[in-house]
PLY file of the C-alpha trace (Angstrom):
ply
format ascii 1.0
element vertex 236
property float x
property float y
property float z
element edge 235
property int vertex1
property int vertex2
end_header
-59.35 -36.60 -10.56
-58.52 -33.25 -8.50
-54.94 -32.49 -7.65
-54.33 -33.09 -3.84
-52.20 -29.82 -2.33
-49.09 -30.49 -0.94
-48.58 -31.53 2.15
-47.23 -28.95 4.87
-44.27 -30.73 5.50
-43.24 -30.92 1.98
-43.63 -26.84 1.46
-41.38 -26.17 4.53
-38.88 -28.44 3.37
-39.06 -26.69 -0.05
-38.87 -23.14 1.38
-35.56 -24.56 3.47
-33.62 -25.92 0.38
-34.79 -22.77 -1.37
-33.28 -21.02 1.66
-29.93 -22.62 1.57
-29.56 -22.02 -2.34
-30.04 -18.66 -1.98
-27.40 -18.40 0.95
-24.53 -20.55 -1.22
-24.89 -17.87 -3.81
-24.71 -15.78 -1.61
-21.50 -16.71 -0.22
-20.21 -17.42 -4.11
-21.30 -14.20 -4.53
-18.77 -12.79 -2.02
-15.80 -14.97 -2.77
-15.73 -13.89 -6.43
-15.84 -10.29 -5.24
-12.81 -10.78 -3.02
-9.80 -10.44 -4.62
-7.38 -12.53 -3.35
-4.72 -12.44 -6.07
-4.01 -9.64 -8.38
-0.66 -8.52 -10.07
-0.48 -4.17 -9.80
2.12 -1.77 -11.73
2.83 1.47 -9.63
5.24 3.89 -11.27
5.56 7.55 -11.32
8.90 10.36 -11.17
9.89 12.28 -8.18
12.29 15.51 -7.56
14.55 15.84 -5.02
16.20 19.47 -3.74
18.99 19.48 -1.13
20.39 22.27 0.70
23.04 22.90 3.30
24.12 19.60 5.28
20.87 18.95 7.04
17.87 19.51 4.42
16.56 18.42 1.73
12.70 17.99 0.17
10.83 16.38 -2.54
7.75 16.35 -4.85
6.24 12.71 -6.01
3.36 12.06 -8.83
2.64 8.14 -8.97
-0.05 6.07 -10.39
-1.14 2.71 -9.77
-3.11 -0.18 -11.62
-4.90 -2.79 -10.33
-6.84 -5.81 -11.97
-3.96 -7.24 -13.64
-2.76 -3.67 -14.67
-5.69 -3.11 -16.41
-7.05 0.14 -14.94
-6.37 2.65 -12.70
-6.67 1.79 -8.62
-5.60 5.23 -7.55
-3.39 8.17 -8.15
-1.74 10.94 -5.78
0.96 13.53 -5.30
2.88 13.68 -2.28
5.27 16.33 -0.65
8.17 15.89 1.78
10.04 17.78 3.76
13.57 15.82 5.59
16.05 16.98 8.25
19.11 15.19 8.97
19.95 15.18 12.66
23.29 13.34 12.24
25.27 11.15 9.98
22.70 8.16 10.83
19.43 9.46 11.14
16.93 11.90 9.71
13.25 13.11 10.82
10.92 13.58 7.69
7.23 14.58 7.39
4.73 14.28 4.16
1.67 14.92 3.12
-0.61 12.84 0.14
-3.48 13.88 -1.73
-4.91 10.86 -3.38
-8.04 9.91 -6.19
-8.91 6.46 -5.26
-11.08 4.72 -7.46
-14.22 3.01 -6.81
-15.96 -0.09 -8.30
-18.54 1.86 -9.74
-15.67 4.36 -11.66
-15.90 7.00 -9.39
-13.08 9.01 -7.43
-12.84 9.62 -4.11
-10.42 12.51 -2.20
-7.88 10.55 0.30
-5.37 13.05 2.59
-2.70 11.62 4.33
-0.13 12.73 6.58
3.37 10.70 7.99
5.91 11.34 10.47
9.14 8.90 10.00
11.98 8.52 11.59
14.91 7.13 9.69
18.43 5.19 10.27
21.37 4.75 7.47
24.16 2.80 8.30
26.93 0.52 6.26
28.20 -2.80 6.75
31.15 -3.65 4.79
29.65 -3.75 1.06
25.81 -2.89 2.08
23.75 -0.32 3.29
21.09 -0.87 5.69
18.18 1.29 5.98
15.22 1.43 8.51
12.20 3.51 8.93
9.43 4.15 11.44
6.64 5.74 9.66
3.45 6.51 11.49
0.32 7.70 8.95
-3.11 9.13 9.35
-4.94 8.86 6.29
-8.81 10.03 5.97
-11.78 10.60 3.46
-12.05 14.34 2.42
-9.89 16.89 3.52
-10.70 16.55 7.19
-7.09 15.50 7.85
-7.06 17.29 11.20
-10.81 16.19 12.56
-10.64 14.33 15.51
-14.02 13.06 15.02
-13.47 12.04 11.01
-13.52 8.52 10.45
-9.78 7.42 10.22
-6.85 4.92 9.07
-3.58 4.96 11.00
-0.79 2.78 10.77
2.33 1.80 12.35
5.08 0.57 9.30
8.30 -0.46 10.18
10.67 -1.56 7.40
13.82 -2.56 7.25
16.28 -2.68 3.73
19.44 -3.52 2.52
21.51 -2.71 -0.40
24.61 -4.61 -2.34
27.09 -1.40 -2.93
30.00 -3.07 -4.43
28.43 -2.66 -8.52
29.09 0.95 -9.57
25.89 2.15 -11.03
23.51 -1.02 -10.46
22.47 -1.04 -6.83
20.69 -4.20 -5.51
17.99 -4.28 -2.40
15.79 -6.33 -0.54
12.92 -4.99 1.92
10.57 -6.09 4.10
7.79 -3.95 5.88
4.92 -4.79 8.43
1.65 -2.94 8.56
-0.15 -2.69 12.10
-3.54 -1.10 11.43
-5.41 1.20 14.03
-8.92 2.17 13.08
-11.82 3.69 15.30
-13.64 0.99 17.88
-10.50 -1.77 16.43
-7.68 -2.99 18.72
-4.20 -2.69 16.96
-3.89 -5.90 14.05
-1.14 -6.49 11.77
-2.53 -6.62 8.61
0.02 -7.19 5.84
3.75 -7.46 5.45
5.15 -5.67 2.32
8.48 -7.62 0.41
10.49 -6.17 -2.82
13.23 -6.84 -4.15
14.76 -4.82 -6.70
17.76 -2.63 -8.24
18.68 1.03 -7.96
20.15 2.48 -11.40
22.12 5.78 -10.95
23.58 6.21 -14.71
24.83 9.89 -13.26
23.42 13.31 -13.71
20.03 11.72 -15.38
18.99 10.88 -12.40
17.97 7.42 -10.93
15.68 4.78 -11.74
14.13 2.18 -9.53
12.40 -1.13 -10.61
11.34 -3.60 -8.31
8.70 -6.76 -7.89
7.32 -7.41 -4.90
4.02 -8.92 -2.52
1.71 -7.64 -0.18
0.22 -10.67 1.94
-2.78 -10.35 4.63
-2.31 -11.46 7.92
-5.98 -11.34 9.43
-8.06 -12.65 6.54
-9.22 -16.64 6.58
-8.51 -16.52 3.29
-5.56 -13.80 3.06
-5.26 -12.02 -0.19
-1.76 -11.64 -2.14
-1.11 -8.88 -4.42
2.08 -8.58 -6.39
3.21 -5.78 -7.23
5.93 -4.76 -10.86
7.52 -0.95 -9.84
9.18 1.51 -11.75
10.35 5.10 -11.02
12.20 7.71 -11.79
13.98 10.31 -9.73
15.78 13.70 -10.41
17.93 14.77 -7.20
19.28 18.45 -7.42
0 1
1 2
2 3
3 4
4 5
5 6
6 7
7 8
8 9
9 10
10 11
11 12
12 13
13 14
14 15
15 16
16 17
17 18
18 19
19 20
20 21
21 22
22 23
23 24
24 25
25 26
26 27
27 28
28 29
29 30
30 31
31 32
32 33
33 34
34 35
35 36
36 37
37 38
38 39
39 40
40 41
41 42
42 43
43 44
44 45
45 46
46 47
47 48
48 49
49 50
50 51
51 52
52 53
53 54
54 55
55 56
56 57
57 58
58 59
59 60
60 61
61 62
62 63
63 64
64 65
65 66
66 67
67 68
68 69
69 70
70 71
71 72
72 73
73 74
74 75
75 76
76 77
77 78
78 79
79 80
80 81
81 82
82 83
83 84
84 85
85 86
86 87
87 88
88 89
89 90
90 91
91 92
92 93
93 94
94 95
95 96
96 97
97 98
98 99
99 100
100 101
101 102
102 103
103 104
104 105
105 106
106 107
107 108
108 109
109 110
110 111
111 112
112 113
113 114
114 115
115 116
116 117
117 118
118 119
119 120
120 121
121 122
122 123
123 124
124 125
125 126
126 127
127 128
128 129
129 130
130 131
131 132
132 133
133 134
134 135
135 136
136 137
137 138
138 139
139 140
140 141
141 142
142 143
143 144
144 145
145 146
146 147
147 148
148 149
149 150
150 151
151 152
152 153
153 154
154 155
155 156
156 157
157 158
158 159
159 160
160 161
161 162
162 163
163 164
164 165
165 166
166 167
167 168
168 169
169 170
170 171
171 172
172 173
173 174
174 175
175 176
176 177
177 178
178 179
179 180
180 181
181 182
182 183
183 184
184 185
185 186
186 187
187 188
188 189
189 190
190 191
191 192
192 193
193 194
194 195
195 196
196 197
197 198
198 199
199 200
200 201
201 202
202 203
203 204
204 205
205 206
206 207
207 208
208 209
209 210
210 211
211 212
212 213
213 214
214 215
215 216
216 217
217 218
218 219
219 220
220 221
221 222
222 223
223 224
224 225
225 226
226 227
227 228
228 229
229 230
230 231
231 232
232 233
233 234
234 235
């Protein structure tokens, strides 16, 4: 007895489950490439160098895991250069050169420039501290390119600090990120908390270690990456 072919109707529903199977994996696919949780461990050291009333600058080397701090996400150095305009507030500009690495374990070249403007002020037992940065930050060296593709931001972050312990100094900060990108309107994209504690022990120098979050804002499924810091700082 011969083997009667399959009837047309029965193919096209065949191809259309086939069709749908391949589009679930695709979407699996996607979601296990997204991270939407990870737990990063930035540290580096910094010097500081202040002269007269009004100036001071400073050079930064930091590196920063990723994937459970179990490999490298990026490393950079970054130069600053501050001037106080009065007891409250200061102007400061930076630059960063960055290696950010790629999935596939190569590097690429990130430059970044920032323009902040900065308050200090005390309240009884704390300090509070707020900053206006705006950033550029591009692929290459083409920091100046109009016609480079681009990332700018808008961060404004606020901080406070428990003075009343003589060497231990305790903070809290919070910091929003509104993104600007070519053919984008303005988004915010993440908000930035730490908490942590300042230790001066004296002429050694100062150490920083905080914990912290970075949560998405525009994502349906926002991602949240925590973040263990530690740093050191010479000030001369």
């Amino acid at each position: 007895m011969k083997n009667s072919p399959l009837p047309y109707k029965t193919i096209r529903v065949g191809l259309l489950v086939f069709a749908l199977f391949l589009l679930a994996a695709k979407q699996l696919r996607a979601q296990e490439t997204k991270v939407v949780s990870d737990l990063q461990f930035w540290t580096g050291a910094a010097i500081e160098k202040s002269w007269g009333k009004a100036w001071s600058a400073s050079v930064k080397e930091e590196i920063r895991f990723k994937h459970n701090i179990s490999e490298i996400n990026n490393y950079f150095t970054e130069a600053a250069l501050r001037y106080r305009i009065s007891k409250n507030f200061a102007l400061e500009g930076g630059y960063r050169y960055t290696r950010d690495k790629n999935s596939d374990g190569s590097y690429d070249n990130l430059t970044r420039y920032n323009l902040d403007l900065r308050y200090k002020g005390r309240l009884y037992f704390l300090t509070i501290y707020y900053r206006l940065r705006y950033q550029k930050e591009v692929e290459g060296f083409n920091l100046f390119d109009q016609t480079a593709d681009y990332e700018k931001y808008v961060r404004n972050r606020i901080r406070i600090r428990y003075n009343d312990f003589k060497k231990i100094k305790p903070y809290v900060s919070a910091e929003l990120f509104q993104l600007f990108r070519p053919d984008y309107h303005a988004e915010l994209e993440y908000i930035r908390v730490v908490g942590g504690i300042k230790y001066e022990p004296g002429k050694l120098g100062s150490f920083d270690f905080g914990f912290g979050f970075n949560r998405e804002f525009t994502e349906l499924e926002p991602a949240m990456i925590y973040q263990f810091k530690a740093r050191y700082t010479y000030e001369f």
